[in-house]
Jmol script that loads the backbone (N, CA, C; Angstrom):
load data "model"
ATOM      1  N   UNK A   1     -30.632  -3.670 -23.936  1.00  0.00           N
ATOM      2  CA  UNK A   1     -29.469  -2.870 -24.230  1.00  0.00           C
ATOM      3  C   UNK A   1     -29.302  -1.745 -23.203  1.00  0.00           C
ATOM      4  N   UNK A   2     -30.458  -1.364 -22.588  1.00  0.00           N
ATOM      5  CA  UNK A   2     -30.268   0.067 -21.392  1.00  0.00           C
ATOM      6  C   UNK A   2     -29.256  -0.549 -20.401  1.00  0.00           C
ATOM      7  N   UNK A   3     -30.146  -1.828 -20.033  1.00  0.00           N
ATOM      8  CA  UNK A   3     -29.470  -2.176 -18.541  1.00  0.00           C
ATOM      9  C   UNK A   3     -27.679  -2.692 -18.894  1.00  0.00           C
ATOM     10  N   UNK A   4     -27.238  -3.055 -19.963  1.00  0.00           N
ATOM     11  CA  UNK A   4     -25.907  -2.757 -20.208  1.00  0.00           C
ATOM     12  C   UNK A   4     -25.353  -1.846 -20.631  1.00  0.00           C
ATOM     13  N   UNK A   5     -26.081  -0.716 -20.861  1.00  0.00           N
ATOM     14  CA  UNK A   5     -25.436   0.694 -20.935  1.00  0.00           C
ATOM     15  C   UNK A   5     -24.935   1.258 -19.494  1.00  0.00           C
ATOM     16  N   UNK A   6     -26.573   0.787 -18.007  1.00  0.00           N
ATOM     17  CA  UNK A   6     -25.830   1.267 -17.411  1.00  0.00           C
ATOM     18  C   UNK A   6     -25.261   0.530 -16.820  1.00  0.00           C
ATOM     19  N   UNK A   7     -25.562  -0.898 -16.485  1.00  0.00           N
ATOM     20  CA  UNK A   7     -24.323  -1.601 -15.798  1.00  0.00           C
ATOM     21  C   UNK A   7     -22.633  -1.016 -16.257  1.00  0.00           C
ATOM     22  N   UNK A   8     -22.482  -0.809 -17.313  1.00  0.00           N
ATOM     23  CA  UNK A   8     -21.532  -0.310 -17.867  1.00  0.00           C
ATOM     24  C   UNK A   8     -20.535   1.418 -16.982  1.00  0.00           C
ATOM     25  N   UNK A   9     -21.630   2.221 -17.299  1.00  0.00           N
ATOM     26  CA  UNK A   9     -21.916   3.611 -16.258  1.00  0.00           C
ATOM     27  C   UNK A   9     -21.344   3.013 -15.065  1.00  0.00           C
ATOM     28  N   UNK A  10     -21.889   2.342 -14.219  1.00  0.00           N
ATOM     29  CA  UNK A  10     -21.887   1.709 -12.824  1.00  0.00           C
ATOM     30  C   UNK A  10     -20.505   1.119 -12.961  1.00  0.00           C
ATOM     31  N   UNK A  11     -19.797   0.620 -13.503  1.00  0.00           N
ATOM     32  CA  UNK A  11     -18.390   0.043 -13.900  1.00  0.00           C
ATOM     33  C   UNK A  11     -17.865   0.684 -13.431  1.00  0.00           C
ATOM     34  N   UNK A  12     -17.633   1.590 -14.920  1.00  0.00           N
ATOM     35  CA  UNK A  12     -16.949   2.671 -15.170  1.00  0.00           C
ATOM     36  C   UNK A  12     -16.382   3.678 -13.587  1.00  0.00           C
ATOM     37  N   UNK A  13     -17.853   4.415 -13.188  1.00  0.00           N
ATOM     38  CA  UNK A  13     -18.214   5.047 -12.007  1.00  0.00           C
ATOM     39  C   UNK A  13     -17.577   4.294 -10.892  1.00  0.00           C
ATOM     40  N   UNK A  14     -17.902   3.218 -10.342  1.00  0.00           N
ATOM     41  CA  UNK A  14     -17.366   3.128  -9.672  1.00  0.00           C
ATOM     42  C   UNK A  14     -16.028   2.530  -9.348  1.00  0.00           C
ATOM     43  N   UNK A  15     -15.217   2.195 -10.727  1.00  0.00           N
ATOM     44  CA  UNK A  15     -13.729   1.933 -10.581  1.00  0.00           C
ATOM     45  C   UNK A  15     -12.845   3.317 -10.055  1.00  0.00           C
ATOM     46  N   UNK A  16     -13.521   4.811 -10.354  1.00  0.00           N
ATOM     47  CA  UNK A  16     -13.225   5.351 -10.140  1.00  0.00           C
ATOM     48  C   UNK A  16     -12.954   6.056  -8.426  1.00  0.00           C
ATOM     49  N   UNK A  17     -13.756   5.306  -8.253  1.00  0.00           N
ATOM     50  CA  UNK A  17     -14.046   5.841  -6.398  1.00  0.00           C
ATOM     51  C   UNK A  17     -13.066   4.924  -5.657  1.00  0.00           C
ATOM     52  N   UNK A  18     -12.337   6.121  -4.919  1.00  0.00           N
ATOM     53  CA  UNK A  18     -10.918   5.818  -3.909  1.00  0.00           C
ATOM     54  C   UNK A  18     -11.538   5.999  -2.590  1.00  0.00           C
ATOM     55  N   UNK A  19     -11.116   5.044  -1.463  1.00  0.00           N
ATOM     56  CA  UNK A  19     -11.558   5.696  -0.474  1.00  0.00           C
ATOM     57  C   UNK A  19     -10.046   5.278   0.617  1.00  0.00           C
ATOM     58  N   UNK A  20      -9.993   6.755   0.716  1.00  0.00           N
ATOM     59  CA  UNK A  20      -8.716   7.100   1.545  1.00  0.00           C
ATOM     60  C   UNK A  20      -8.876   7.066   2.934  1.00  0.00           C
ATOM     61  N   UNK A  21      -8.577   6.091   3.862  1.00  0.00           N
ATOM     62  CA  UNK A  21      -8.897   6.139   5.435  1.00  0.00           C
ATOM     63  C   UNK A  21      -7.369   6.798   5.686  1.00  0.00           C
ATOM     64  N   UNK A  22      -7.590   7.828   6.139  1.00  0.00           N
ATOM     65  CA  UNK A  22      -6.768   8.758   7.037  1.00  0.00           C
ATOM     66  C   UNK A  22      -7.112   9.254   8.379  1.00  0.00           C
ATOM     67  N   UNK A  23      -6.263   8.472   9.536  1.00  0.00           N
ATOM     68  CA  UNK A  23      -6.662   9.111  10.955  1.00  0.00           C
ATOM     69  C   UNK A  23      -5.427   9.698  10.924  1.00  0.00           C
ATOM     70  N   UNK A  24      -6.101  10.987  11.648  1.00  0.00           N
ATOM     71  CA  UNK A  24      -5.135  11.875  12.543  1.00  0.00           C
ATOM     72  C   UNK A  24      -5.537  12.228  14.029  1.00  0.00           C
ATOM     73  N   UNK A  25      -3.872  11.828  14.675  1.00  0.00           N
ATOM     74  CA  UNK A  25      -4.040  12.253  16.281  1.00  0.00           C
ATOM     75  C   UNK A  25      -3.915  13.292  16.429  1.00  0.00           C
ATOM     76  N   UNK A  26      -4.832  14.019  16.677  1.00  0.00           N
ATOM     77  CA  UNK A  26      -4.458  15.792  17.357  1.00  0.00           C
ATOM     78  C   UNK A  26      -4.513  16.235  18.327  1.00  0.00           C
ATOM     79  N   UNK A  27      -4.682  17.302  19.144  1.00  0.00           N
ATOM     80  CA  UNK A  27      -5.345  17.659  19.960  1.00  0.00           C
ATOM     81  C   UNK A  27      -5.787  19.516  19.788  1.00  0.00           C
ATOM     82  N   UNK A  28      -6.391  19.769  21.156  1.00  0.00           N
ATOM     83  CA  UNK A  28      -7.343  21.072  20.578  1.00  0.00           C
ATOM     84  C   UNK A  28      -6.200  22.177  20.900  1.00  0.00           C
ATOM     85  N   UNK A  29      -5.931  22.773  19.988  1.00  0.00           N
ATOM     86  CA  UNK A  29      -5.066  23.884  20.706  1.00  0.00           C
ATOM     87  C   UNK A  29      -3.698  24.110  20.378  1.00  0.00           C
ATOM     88  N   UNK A  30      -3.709  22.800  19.496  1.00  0.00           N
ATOM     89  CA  UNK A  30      -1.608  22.267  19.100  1.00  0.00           C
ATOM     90  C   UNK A  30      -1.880  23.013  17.976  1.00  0.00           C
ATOM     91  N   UNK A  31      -0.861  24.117  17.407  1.00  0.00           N
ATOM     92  CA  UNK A  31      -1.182  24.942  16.449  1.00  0.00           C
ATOM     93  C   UNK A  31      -0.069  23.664  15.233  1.00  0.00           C
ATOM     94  N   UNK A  32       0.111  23.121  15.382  1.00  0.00           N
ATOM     95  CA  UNK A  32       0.747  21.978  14.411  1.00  0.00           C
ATOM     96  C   UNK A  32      -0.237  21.119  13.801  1.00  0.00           C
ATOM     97  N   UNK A  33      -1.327  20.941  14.877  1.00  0.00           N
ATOM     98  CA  UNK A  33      -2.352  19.853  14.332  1.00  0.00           C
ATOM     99  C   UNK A  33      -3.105  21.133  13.492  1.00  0.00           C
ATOM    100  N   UNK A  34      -3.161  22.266  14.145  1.00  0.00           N
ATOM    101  CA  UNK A  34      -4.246  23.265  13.266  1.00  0.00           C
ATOM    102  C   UNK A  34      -4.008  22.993  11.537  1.00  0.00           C
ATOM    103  N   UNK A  35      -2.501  24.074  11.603  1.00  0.00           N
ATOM    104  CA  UNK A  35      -1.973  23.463  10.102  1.00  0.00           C
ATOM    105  C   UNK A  35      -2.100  22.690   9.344  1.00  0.00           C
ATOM    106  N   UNK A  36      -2.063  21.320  10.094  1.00  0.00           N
ATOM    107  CA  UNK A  36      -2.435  20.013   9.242  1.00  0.00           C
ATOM    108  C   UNK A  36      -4.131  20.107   9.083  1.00  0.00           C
ATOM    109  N   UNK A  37      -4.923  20.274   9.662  1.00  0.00           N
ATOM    110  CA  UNK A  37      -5.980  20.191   9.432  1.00  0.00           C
ATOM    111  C   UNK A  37      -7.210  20.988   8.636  1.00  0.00           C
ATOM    112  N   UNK A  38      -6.230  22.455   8.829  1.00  0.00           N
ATOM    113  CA  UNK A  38      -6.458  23.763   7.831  1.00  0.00           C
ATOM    114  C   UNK A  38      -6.363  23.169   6.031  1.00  0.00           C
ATOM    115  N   UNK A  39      -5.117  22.706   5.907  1.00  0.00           N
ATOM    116  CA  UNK A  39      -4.819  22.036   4.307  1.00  0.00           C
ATOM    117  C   UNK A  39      -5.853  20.981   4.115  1.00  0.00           C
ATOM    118  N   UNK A  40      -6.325  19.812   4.818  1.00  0.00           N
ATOM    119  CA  UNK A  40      -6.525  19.032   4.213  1.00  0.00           C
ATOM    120  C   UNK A  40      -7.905  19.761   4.210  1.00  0.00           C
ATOM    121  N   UNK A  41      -8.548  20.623   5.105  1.00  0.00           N
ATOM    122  CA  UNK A  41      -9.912  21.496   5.014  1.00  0.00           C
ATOM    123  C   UNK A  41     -10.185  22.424   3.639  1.00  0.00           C
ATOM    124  N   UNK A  42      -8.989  23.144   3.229  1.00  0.00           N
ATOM    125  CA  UNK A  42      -8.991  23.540   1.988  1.00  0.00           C
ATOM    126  C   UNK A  42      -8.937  22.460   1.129  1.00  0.00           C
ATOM    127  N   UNK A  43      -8.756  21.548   1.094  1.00  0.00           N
ATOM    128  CA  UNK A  43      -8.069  20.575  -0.121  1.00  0.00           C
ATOM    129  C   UNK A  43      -9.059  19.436  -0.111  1.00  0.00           C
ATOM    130  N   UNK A  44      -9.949  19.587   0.259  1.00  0.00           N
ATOM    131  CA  UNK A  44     -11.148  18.804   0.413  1.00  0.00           C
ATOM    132  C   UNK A  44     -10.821  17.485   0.532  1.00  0.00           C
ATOM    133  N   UNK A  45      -9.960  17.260   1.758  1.00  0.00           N
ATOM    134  CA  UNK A  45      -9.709  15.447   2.095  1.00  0.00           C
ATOM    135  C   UNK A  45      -9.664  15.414   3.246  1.00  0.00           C
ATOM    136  N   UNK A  46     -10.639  14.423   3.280  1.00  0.00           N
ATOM    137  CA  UNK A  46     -11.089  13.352   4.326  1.00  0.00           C
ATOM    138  C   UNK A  46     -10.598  13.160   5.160  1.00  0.00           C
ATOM    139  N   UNK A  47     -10.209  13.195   6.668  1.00  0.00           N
ATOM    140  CA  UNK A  47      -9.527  12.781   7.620  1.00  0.00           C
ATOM    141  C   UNK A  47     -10.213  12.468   8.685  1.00  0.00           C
ATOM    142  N   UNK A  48     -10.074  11.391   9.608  1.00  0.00           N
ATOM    143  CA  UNK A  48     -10.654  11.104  10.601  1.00  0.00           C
ATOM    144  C   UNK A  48      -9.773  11.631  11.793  1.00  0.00           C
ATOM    145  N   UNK A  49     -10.688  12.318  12.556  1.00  0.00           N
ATOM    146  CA  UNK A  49      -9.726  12.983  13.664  1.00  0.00           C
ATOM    147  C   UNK A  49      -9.941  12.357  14.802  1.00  0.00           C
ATOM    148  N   UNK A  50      -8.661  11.910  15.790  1.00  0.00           N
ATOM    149  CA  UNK A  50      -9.022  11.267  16.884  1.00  0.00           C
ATOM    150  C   UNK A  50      -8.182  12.129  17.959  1.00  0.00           C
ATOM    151  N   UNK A  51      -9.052  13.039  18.779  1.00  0.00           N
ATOM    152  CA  UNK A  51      -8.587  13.552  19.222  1.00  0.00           C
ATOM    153  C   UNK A  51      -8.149  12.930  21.162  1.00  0.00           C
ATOM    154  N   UNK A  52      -6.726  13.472  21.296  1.00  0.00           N
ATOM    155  CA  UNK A  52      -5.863  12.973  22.144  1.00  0.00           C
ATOM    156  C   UNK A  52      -6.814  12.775  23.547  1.00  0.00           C
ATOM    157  N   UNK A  53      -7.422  13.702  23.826  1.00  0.00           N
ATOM    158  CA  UNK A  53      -7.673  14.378  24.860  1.00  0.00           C
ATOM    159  C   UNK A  53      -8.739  12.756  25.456  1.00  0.00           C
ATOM    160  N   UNK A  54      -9.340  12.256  24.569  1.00  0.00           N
ATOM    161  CA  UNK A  54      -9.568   9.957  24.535  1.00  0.00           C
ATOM    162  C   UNK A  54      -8.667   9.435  25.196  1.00  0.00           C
ATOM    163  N   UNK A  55      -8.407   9.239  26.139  1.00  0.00           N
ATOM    164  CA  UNK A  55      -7.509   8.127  26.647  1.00  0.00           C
ATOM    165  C   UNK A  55      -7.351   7.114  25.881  1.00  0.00           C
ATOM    166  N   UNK A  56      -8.411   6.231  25.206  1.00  0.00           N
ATOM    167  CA  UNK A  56      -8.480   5.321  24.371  1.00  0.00           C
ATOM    168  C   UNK A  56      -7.435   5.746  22.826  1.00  0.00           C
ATOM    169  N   UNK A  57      -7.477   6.809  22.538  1.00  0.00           N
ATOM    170  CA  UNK A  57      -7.016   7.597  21.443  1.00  0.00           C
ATOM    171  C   UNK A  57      -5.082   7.960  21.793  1.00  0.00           C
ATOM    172  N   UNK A  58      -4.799   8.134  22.614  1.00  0.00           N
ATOM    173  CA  UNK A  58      -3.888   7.952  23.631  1.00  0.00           C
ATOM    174  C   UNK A  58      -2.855   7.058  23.666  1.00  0.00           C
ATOM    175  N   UNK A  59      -3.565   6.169  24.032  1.00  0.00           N
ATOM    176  CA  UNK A  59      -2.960   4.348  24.041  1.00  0.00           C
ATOM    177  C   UNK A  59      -2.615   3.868  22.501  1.00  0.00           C
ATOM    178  N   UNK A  60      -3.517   4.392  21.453  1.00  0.00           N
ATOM    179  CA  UNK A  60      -3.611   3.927  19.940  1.00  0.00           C
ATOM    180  C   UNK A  60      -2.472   4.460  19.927  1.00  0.00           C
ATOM    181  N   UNK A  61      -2.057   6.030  20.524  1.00  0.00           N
ATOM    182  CA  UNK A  61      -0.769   6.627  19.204  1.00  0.00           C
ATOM    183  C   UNK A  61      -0.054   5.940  19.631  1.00  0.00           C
ATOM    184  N   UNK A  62       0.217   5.814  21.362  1.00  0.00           N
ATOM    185  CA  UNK A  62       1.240   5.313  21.618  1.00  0.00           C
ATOM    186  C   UNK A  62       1.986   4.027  21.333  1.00  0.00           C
ATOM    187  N   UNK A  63       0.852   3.109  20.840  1.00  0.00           N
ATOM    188  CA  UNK A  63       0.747   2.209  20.246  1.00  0.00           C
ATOM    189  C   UNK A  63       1.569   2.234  18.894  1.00  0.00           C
ATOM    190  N   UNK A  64       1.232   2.734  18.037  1.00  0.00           N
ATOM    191  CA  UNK A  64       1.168   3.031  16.725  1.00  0.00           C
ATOM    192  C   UNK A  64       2.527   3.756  16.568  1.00  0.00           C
ATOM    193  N   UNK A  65       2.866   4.779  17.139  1.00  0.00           N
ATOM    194  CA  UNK A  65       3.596   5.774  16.794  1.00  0.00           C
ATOM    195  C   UNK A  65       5.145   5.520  17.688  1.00  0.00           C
ATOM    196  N   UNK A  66       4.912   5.175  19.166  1.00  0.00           N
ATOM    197  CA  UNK A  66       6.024   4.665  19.923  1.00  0.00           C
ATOM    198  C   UNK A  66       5.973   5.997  20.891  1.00  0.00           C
ATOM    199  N   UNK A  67       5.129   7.155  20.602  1.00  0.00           N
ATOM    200  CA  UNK A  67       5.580   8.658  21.310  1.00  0.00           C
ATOM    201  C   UNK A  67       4.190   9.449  21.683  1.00  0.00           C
ATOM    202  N   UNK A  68       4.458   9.871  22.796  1.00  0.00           N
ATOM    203  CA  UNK A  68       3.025  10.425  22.884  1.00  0.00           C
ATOM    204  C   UNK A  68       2.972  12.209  22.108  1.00  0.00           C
ATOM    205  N   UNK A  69       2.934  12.035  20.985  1.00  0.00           N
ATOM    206  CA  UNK A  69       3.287  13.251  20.002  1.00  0.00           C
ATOM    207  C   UNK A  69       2.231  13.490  19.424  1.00  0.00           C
ATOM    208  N   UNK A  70       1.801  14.821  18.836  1.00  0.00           N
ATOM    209  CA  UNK A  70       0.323  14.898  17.967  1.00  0.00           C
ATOM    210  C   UNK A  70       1.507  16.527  17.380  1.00  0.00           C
ATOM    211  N   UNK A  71       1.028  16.523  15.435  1.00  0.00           N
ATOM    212  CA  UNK A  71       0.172  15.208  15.236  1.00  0.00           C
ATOM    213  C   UNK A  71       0.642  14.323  14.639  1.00  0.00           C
ATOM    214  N   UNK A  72       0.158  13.149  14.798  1.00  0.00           N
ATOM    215  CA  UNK A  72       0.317  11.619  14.392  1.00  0.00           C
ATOM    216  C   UNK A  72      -0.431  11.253  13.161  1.00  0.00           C
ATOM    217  N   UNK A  73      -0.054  11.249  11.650  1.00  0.00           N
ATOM    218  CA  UNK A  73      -1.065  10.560  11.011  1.00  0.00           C
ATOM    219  C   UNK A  73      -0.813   9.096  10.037  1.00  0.00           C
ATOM    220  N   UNK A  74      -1.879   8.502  10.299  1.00  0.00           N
ATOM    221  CA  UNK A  74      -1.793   6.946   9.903  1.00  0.00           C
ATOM    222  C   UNK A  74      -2.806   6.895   8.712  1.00  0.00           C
ATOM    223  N   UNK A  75      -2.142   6.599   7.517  1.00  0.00           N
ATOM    224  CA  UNK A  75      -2.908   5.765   6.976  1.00  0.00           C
ATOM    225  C   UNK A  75      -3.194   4.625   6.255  1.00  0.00           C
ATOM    226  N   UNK A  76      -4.315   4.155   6.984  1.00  0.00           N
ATOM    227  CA  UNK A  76      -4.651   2.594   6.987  1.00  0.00           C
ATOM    228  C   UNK A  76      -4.451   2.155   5.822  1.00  0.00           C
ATOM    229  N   UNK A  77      -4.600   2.720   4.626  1.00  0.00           N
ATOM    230  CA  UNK A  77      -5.253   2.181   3.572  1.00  0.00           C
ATOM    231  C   UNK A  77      -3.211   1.606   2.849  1.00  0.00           C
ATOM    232  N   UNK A  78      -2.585   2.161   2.925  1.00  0.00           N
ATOM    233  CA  UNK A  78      -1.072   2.026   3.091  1.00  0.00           C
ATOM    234  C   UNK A  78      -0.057   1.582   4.057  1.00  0.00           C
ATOM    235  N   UNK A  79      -0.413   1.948   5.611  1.00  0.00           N
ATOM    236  CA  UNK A  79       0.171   1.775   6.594  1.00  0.00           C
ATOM    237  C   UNK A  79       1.182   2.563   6.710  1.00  0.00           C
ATOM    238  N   UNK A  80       0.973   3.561   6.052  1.00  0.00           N
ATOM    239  CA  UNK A  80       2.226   5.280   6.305  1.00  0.00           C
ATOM    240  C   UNK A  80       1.783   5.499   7.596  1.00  0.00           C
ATOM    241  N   UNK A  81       2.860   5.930   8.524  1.00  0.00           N
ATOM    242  CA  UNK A  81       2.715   6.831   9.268  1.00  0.00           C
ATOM    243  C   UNK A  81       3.564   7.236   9.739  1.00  0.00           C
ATOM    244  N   UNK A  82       3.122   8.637  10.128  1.00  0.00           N
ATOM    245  CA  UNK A  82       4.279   9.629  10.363  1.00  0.00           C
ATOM    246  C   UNK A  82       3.667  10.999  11.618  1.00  0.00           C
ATOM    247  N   UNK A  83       5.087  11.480  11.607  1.00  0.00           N
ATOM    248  CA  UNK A  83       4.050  12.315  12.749  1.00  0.00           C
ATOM    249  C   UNK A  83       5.144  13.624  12.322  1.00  0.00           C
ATOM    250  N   UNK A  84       5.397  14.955  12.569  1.00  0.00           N
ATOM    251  CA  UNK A  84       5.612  16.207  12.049  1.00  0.00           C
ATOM    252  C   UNK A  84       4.703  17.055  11.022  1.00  0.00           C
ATOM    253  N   UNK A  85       4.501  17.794  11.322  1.00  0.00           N
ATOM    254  CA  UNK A  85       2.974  18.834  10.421  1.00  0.00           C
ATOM    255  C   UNK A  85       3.796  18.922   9.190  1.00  0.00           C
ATOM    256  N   UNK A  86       5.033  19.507   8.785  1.00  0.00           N
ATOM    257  CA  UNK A  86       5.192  19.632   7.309  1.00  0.00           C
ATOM    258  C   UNK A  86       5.297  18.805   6.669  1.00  0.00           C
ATOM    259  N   UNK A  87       6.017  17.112   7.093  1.00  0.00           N
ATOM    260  CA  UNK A  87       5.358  15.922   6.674  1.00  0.00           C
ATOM    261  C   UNK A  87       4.330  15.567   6.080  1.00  0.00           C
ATOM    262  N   UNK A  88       3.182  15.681   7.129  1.00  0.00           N
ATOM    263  CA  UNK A  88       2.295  15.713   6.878  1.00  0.00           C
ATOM    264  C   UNK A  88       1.311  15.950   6.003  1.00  0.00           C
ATOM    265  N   UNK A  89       1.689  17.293   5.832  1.00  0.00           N
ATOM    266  CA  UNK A  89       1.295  18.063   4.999  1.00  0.00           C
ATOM    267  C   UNK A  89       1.419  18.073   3.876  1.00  0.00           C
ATOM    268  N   UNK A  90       3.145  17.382   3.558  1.00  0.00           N
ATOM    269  CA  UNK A  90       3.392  17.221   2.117  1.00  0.00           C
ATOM    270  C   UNK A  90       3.309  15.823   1.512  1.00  0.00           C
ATOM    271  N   UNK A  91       2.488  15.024   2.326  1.00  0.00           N
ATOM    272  CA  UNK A  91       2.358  13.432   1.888  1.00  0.00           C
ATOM    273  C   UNK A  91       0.636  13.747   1.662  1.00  0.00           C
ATOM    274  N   UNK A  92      -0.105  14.781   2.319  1.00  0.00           N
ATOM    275  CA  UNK A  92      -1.145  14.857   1.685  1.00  0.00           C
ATOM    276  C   UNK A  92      -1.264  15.511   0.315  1.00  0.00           C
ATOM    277  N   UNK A  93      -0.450  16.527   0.120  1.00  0.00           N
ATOM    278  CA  UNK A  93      -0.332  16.694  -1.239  1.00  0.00           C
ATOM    279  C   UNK A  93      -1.365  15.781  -2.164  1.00  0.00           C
ATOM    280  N   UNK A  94      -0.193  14.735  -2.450  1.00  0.00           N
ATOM    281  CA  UNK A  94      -0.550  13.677  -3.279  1.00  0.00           C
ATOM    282  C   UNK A  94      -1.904  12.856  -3.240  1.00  0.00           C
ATOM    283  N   UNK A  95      -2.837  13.760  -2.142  1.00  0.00           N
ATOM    284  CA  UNK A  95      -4.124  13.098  -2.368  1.00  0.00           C
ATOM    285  C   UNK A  95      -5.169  13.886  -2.840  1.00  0.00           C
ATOM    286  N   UNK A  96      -4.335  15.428  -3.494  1.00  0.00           N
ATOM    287  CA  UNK A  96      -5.678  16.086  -3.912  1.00  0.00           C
ATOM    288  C   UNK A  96      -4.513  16.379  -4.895  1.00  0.00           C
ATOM    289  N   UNK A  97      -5.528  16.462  -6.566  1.00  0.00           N
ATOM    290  CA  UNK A  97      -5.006  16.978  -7.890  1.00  0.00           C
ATOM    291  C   UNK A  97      -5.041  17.830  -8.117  1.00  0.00           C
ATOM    292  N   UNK A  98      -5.620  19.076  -7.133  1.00  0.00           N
ATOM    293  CA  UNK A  98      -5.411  20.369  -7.183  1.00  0.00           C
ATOM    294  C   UNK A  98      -4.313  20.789  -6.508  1.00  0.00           C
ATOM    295  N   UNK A  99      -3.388  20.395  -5.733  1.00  0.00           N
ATOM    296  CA  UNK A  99      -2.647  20.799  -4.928  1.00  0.00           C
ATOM    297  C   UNK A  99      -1.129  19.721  -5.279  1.00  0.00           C
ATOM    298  N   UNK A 100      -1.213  18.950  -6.572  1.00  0.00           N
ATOM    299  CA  UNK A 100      -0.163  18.682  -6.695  1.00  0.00           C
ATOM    300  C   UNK A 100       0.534  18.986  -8.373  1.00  0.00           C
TER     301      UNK A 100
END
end "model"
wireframe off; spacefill off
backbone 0.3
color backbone group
């Protein structure tokens, strides 16, 4: 009876776990990428930062985005992407329950 209590726990637990892949293109110094990266720093979410200054990182936005613009954010887990900081900013919202 334990080990289906916790297989159960373990269910439960982990139906609950989201995992949000969010890259953002930035670079050092763009007070637009700061902004965006300040919120999601308070708001405790996850972002993968790929910063411009990669050539390899570079080619992706341009790829991805059509513009060599930062910042750029994509995420995978949806295929949103968008690039403007208050955008940004307000599509992360919706990934922290404190902030919506």
């Amino acid at each position: 009876m334990r080990q289906a209590s916790y297989d159960m726990l373990w269910v439960l637990i982990t139906s609950y776990v989201v995992i949000i892949m969010l890259e953002l293109y930035a670079k050092k110094g763009c007070p637009f990428c700061a902004k965006v990266l300040n919120f999601a720093s308070t708001n405790a979410i996850s972002i993968l930062v790929k910063d411009i200054s990669n050539e390899d990182y570079v080619a992706e936005l341009v790829e991805k985005g059509g513009k060599h613009q930062v910042p750029f954010l994509h995420d995978t887990d949806t295929g949103t992407m968008m690039y403007e900081s208050d955008d940004i900013v307000e599509y992360l919202r919706g990934f922290n329950i404190a902030t919506s």
